[in-house]
C-alpha positions in Angstrom: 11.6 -37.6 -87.0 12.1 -41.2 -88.9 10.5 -42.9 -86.0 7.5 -40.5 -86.7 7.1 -41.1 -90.3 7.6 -44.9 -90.2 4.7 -45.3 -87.7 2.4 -42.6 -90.1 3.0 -45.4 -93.1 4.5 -48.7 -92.1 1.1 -49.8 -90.3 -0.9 -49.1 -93.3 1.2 -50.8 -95.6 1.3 -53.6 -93.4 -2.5 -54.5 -93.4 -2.8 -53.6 -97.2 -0.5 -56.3 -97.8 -1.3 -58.6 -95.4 -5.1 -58.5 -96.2 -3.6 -59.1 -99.9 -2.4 -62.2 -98.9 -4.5 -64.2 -96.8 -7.5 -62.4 -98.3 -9.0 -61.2 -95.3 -9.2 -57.8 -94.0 -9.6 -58.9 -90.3 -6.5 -61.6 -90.7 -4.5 -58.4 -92.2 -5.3 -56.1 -89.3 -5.0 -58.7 -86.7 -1.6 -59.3 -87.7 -0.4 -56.2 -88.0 -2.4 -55.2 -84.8 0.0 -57.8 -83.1 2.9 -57.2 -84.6 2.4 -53.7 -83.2 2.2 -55.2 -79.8 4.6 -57.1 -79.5 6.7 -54.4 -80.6 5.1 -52.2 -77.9 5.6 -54.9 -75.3 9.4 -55.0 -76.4 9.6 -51.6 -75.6 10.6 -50.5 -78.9 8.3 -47.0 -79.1 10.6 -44.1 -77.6 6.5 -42.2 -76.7 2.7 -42.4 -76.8 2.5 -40.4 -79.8 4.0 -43.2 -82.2 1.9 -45.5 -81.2 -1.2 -43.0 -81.4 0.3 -42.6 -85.3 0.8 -46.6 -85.4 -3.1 -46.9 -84.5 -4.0 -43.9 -87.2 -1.9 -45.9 -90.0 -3.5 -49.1 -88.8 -7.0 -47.5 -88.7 -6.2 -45.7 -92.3 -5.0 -49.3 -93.6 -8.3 -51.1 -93.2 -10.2 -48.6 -94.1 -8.0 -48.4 -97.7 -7.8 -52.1 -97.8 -11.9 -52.2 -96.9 -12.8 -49.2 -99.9 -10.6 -50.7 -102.1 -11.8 -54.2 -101.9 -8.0 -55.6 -101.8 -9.1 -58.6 -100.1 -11.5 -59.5 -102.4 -9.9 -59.3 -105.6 -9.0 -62.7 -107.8 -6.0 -63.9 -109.7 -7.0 -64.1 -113.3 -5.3 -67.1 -113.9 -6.2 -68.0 -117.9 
């Protein structure tokens, strides 16, 4: 049941903080679009349906990051 909740969030979180950092949506999903891979090439998943939810969470994280305008916001340095 862990397995199932980590992929629901972990994805998501990923790209909203990734995209915080380098600023970029795309540079946010891409990364966490290959870190999913490569942990799908590893053969960590134990079935298809975690990495359905890992592609939800992923889709769900750019879409937050992309309504929330996360990777446009500036440091208010003063």
């Amino acid at each position: 049941m862990i397995w199932y909740m980590l992929a629901a969030f972990f994805p998501c979180v990923l790209v909203v903080i990734f995209s915080a950092i380098t600023r970029s949506k795309w540079v946010g999903t891409l990364i966490t679009l290959i870190l999913i891979g490569a942990s799908v090439y590893k053969e960590f998943f134990h079935n298809e349906w975690i990495i359905f939810l890992d592609v939800v969470s992923l889709l769900a994280g750019y879409i937050i990051v992309d309504q929330l305008q996360i990777h446009k916001q500036q440091d208010n340095e003063g």
